[in-house]
C-alpha positions in Angstrom: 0.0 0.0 0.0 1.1 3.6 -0.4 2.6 5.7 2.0 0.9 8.9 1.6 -3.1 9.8 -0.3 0.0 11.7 -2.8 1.5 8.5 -4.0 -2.1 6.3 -4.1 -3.9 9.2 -5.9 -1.2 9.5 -8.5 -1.5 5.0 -9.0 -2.4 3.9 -12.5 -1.5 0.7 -12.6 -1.4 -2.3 -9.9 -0.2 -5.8 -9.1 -1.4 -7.2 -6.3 -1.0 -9.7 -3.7 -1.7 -13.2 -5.3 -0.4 -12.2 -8.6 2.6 -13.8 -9.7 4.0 -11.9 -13.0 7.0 -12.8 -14.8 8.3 -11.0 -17.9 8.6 -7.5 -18.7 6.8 -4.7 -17.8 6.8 -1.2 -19.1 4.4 1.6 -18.1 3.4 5.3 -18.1 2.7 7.4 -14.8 3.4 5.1 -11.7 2.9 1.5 -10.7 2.5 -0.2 -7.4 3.5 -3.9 -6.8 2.3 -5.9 -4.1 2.3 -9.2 -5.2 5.8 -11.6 -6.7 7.4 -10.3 -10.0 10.3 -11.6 -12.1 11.8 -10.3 -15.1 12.5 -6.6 -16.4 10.7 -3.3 -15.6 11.1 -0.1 -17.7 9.5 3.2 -17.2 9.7 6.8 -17.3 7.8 6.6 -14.5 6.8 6.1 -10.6 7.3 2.3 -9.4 5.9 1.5 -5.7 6.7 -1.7 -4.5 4.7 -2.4 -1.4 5.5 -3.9 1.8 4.7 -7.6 0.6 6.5 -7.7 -2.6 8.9 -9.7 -3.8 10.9 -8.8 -7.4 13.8 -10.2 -8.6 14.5 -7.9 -12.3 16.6 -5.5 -14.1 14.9 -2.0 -13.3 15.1 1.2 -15.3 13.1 3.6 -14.1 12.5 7.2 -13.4 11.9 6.7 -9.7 11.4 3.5 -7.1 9.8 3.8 -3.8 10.6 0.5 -1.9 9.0 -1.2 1.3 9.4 -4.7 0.1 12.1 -7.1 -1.5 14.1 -6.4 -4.2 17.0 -8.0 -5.7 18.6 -7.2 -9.1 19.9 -3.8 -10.5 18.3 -0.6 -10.3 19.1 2.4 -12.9 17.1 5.3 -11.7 17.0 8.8 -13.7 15.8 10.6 -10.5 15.6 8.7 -7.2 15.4 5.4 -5.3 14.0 5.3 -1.6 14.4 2.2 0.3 11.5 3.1 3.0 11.3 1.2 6.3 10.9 -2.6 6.0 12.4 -2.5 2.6 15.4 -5.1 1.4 17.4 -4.4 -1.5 20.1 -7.0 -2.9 22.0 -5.7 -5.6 23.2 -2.5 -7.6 22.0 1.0 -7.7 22.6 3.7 -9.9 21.1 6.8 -9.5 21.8 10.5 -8.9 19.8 10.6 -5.7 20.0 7.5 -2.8 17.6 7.8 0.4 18.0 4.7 2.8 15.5 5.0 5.7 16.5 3.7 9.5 14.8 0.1 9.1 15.8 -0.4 5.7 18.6 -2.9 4.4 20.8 -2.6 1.7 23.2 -5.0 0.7 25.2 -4.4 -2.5 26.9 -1.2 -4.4 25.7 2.2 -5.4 26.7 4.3 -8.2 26.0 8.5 -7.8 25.4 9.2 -11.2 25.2 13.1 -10.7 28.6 12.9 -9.1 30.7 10.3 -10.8 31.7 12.9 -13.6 32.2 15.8 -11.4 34.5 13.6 -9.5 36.8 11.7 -12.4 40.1 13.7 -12.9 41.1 14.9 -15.8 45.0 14.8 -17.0 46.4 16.8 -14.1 44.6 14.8 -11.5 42.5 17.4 -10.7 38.9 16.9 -11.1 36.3 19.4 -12.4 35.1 20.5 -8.6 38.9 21.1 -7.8 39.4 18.2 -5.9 42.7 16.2 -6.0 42.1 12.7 -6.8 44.4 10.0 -5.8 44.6 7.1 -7.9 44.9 4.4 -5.3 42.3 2.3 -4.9 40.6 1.1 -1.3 42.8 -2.5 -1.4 46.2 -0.7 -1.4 45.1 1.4 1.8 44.1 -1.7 3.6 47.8 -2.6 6.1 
């Protein structure tokens, strides 16, 4: 179920508990999952996955509210919440990450809005004018 009467008035599209969907799913607007998917989503839009969920899929999407379970990969253009309750198992890209007290997350994340602003160029300098070292975490470990 939706958090807010902003997120359930705004819900065009629904899977519910029960439903068990696998394949791919692409929509407009936003989408709430309650029930088990597997497979791919794609959207420009809003994906809820409720409480009782359960995906396992490759997600590109606009922005992902999570309560549930989720394991795969997540690209988001514009944010992913893991919300109280909510497992995620995998990779996230996105340029905005919110991990609420309660939630778990378990894998790697990628700030897209970031990454570039933090690369150096030639003189190891990078664009924000910070210096950045080329040794990686491994060779800090004694």
């Amino acid at each position: 179920m939706a958090r807010n009467n902003k997120d359930a008035n705004q819900i065009n599209g629904l899977i519910d508990r029960g439903c068990n969907v696998e394949g791919k799913l692409a929509f407009d607007g936003t989408v709430q999952i309650n029930g088990d998917f597997t497979g791919e989503i794609l959207s420009d839009g809003t994906l809820i996955v409720g409480p009782e969920a359960k995906i396992a899929a490759k997600i590109q999407i606009a922005t992902i509210l999570v309560e549930g379970n989720v394991e795969g990969t997540i690209e988001a253009k514009q944010k992913v919440e893991l919300r109280r309750g909510a497992t995620f198992v995998g990779d996230i890209e996105s340029p905005a990450l919110v991990v609420e007290e309660g939630a778990v997350f378990q894998g790697r994340s990628q700030m897209l809005s970031t990454v570039a602003a933090t690369q150096p160029n030639q003189t190891g300098y990078a664009a924000d004018g910070a210096y950045a070292a080329e040794e990686s975490a491994d060779s800090l470990m004694m």
